[in-house]
Structure formats: C-alpha cells, structure tokens
N, C-alpha and C positions, 0 to 999 in steps of 0.2 A: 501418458503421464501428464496429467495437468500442470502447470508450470505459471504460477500469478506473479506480477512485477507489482508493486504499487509503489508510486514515487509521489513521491509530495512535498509541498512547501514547507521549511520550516523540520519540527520534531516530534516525536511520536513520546510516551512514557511506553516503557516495558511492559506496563499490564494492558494500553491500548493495543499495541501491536501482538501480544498475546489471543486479546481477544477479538483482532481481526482477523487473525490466522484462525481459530476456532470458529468462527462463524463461516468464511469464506471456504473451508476445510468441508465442516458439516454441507454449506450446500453444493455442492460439488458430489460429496455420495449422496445428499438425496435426490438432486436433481439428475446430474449427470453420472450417476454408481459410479464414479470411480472410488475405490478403496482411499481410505485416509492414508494411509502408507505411501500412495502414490502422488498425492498431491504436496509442491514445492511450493513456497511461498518467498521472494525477497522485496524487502524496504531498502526504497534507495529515497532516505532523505536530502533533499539541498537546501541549500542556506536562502533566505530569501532574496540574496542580490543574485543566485542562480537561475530566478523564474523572473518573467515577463506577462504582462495582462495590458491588451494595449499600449503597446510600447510602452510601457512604464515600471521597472524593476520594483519587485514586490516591497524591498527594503526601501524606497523613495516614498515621500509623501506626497499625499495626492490632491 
C-alpha cells in the first residue's frame, strides 16, 4: 500500500491538492500497478516561519 506524505511551505487550494492526489494516484498504478484504492495520500502544510533555507525562516526577508 503506497502511502505519499507531501509537506510543504505555506498552502495548498482544494483543487491543487485534489489534483495532486490525482496525478500522483494515476502514476503509481501506471508505473508501480498499484490499484488506486491502495494508494494514501497526506498534506501536511506549515506556516512559513515553520520551514528554514539557509538558516533563514521562510517568513524573514532576505
């Protein structure tokens, strides 16, 4: 059972995150056959002062 995290800066809309699950879904049974049923998908958004890029919190200016 496939099982995708994808965390990212920041926020997603409902229809992007729809159609990442649909895409990322699709290639998984075409690549790796697993059945659509099987594959789990979760979004873990964080706020930008949660993430770093050279030490430097995504919400600081640069």
């Amino acid at each position: 059972m496939p099982y995708v995290n994808i965390r990212i800066a920041g926020s997603l809309s409902r229809e992007q995150k729809k159609k990442i699950a649909q895409e990322i879904t699709e290639t998984l049974e075409r690549i790796a056959h697993k059945p659509k049923s099987y594959t789990y998908i979760a979004f873990d958004e964080l706020p930008n002062e949660n993430w770093a890029i050279a030490g430097n919190l995504l919400d600081e200016e640069a």
